[in-house]
N, C-alpha and C positions, 0 to 999 in steps of 0.2 A: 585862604583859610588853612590853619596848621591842621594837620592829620591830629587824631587822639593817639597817643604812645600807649602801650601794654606790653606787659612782660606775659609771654605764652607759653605754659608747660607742655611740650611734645612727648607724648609718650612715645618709645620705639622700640621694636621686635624685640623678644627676649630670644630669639634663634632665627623664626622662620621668616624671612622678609616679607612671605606674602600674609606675613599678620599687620602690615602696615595699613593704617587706616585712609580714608579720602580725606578725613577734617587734620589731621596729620600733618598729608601730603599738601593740603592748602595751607595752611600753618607757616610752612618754610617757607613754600614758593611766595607765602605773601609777607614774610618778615624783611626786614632793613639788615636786619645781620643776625645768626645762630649762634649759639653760645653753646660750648657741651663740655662735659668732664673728660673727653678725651677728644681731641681735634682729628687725632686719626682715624678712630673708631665713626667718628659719624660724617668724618670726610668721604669714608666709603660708601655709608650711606645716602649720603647728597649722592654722591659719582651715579651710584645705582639707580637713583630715580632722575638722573638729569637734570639735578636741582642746584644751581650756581648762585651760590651767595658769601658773603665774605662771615670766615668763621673765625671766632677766638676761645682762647682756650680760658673758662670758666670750674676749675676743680675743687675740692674740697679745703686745701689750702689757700685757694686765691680769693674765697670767697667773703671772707671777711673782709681782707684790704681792699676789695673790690667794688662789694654789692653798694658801697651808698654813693659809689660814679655810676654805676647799674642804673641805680633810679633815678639818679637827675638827668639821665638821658633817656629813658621812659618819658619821665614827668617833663623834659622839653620837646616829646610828641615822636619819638624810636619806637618802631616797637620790635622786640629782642622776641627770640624763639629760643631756651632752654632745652638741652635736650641728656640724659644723661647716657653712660654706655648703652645702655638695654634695658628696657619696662617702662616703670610709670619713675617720672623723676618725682623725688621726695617720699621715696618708698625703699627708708634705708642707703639714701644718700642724698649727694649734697644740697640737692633739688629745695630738701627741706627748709632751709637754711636761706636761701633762695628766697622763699614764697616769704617764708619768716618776716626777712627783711622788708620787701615791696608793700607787706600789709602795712609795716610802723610805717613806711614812708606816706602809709595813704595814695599810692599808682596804682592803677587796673591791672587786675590777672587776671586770666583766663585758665582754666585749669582744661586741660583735651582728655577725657576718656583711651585706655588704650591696655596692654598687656603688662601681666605683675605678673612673675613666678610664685610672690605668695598665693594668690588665689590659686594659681594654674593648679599649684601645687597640692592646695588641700583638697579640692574636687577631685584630681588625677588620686590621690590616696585612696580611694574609697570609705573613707570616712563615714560614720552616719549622724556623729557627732553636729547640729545644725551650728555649733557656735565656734569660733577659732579665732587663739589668740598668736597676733604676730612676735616674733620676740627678736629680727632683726639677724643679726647676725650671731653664731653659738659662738660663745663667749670661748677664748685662748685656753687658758688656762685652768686645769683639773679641780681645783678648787673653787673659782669663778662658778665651772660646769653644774659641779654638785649644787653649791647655794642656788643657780637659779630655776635648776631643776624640783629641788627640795622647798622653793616660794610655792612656787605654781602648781605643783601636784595636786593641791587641795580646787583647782580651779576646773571648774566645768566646761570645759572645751577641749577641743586639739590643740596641740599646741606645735606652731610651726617656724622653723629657724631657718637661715643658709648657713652655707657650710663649705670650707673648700675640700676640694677631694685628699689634699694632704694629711688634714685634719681628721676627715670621718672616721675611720678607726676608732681612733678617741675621743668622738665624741658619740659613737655608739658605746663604748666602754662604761662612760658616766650614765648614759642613759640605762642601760644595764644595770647596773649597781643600784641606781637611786630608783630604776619605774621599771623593775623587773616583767611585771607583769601587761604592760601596756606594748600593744601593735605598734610598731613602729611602719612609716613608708621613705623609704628612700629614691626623691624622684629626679630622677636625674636626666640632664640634654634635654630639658621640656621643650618641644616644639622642633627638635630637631632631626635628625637622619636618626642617629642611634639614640633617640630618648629611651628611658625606661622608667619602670617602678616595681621596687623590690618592696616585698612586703613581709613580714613576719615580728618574730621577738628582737628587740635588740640585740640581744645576746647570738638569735640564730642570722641577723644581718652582720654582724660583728664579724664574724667565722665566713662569711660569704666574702667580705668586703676585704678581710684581712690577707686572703687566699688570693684574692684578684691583683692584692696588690705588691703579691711576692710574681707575678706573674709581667715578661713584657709586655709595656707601654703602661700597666697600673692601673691607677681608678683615675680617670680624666672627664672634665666638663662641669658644668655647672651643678653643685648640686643641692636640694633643698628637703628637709627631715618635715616629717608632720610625726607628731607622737600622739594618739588616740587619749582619746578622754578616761577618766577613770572607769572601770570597769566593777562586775559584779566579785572578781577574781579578787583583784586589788583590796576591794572593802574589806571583804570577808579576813581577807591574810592583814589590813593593817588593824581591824578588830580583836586579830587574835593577837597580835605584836601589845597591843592596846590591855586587854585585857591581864597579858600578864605582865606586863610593867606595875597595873595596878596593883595586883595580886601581890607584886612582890614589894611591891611599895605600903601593905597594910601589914604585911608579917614584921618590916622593918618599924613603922609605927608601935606597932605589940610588941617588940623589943624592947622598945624606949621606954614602954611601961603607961602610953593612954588605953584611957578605957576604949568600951567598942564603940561609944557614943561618939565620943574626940574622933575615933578613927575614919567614921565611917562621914563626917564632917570633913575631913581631911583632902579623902578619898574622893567626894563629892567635887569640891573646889578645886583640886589639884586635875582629876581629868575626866570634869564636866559630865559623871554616869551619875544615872539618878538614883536616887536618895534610895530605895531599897535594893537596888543592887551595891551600891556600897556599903549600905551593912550588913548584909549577906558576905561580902569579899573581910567584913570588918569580924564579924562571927566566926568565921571560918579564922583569923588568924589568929584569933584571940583564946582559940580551943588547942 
């Protein structure tokens, strides 16, 4: 009788080895072959737990040209063990792409419970915020940064990204600029020797991070940003931003020569204040 094939997503350590789980560690030792985004990285892994299996290298590039021989050796009764560098595979890597594929193909996954620096991450922040949105990895490039910071601002959550340490700097920079007023947590070497978590303003993690990194050896290891939800601080200052755009937006109206009536119609639609505060801002420009 043929064995049933499945494709098993392994989650593993985001630093400490001994966050490796038992359904994990049964995982491998009961697969036909491991498949990981770096052959070295989880060859040490196996080495460590005394786990001898034949491994091939499955990366973000390979996976396409790959995944649909993946699943016809599934679906002829393999069953493959997935494993990526560190965490939960398909949590911002190629894992995703992976499971994507075995669904169209209609084969068995099994998906294993196990460690994400996103979660570690937004609990380690002290957050109080109960909701968080992941947003993957902080986008290159200074203009990327702003737009997707300037999406999301209006959203009710934490909002939590990675990061490399080359990058932080500026990516506390944009955070600065666009979400002055939001906590930021910098959490960095989750689970490992020297983990930490700095907390404050962007602007005062900025001046902390930038000093460390004029300093030998730099800002080094894995690192992951949570930016707190919007605050009472924030409202208040993008009300005030709000209210004189408007302000200034009914005196330019009253220029053009509408009445108060027009204006305060204008004013309403244009940024959504209600109807007798707009004719009050429409009254006032119109005197």
């Amino acid at each position: 009788m043929n064995k049933t094939g499945k494709l098993v997503i392994v989650p593993t350590p985001i630093g400490n080895l001994g966050d490796m789980t038992l359904r994990s560690l049964d995982a491998l030792r009961g697969a036909d072959t491991v498949c990981a985004e770096d052959t070295r990285v989880t060859g040490k892994l196996l080495a460590h737990f005394d786990i001898r299996k034949p491994l091939e290298r499955l990366d973000e590039a390979m996976i396409g040209s790959r995944a649909a021989g993946v699943m016809e050796r599934v679906a002829a009764g393999e069953v493959l063990a997935y494993c990526s560098d560190a965490g939960m595979p398909g949590v911002s890597d190629p894992g995703l792409r992976l499971v994507a594929a075995a669904r169209v193909a209609g084969v068995p996954v099994e998906v294993l419970p196990g460690a994400s620096a996103a979660a570690c991450a937004y609990v380690a922040s002290g957050t109080v915020c109960p909701r968080f949105y992941f947003g993957g990895f902080f986008p290159r490039k200074t203009g990327e940064q702003r737009a997707v910071l300037e999406d999301l601002r209006g959203l009710d959550a934490a909002l939590v990204f990675y990061e490399s340490p080359n990058r932080l700097v500026t990516a506390l920079a944009a955070i600065a600029e666009v979400l002055p007023w939001r906590e930021v947590a910098v959490c960095r070497e989750l689970t490992k020797l020297h983990e930490e978590v700095a907390r404050g303003t962007a602007a005062e993690l900025r001046a902390l991070f930038e000093a460390r990194a004029e300093e030998p050896g730099g800002i080094r290891g894995e690192i992951a940003l949570v930016i707190d939800a919007p605050n009472a601080q924030e409202a208040a200052a993008d009300a005030d931003v709000a209210a004189a755009s408007a302000e200034a937006r009914a005196a330019e109206l009253a220029e053009e020569g509408l009445r108060t009536k027009q204006i305060a119609k204008q004013l309403a639609a244009e940024f959504g204040i209600a109807r007798n505060d707009a004719y009050e801002l429409a009254m006032a420009a119109a005197r």
